[in-house]
N, C-alpha and C positions, 0 to 999 in steps of 0.2 A: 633495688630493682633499677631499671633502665630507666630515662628519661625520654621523653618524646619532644623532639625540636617542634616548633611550630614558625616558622617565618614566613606564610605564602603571606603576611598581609605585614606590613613593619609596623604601623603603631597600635597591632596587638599581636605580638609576638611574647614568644618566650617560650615554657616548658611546662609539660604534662607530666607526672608522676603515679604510676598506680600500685597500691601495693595492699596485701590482703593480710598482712600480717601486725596491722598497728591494732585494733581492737578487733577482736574476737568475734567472727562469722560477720564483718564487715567489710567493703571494699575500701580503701585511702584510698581517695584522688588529692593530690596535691599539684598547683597551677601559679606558676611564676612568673609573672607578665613582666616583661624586661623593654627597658626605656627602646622607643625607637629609635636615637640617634644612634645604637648600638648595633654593630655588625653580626651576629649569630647567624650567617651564614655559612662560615667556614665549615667544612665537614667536623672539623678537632674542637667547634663552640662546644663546650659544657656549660651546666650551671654551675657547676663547682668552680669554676673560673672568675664567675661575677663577683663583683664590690657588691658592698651593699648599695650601694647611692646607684646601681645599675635595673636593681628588682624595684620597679615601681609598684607593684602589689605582687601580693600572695594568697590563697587560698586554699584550704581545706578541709573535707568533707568528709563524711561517712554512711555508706549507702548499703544499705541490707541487699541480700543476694537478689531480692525482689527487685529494687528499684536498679541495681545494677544492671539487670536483664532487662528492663522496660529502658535502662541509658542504651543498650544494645540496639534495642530494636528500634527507638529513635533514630537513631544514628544510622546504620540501618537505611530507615526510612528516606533520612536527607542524601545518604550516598545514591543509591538510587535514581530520587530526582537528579539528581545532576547529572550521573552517566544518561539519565534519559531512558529510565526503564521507569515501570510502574507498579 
């Protein structure tokens, strides 16, 4: 699956991963936080391009369709606030 850039902030930047096909009737989120002195702004940044000495953490998780839906609707929630609806 695709990876999702994330750079609106630099020293927590890097990459989002979702994919439903690691364990069974689960979501993968996998989350690359990539050093800030590094540029991932170019359209062409991938992860696949990083050293290792670039990913200052990684994580990942497995979230029942349950909890996927309540990350939704969090999320959700915080876009919202920000556009300035309620």
């Amino acid at each position: 699956m695709s990876k999702i850039k994330c750079n609106g902030v630099n020293y927590r930047q890097g990459y989002i991963e979702v994919d439903s096909q690691i364990h069974g009737e689960h979501i993968n989120i996998e989350i690359w936080n990539v050093h800030p002195d590094l540029d991932i702004s170019n359209e062409q940044s991938d992860v696949s391009q990083l050293n290792d000495s670039d990913v200052i953490g990684n994580t990942e998780i497995e979230l029942s369709v349950e909890q996927a839906e309540l990350l939704i609707k969090k999320l959700s929630i915080g876009i919202n606030k920000i556009k300035g609806c309620s």
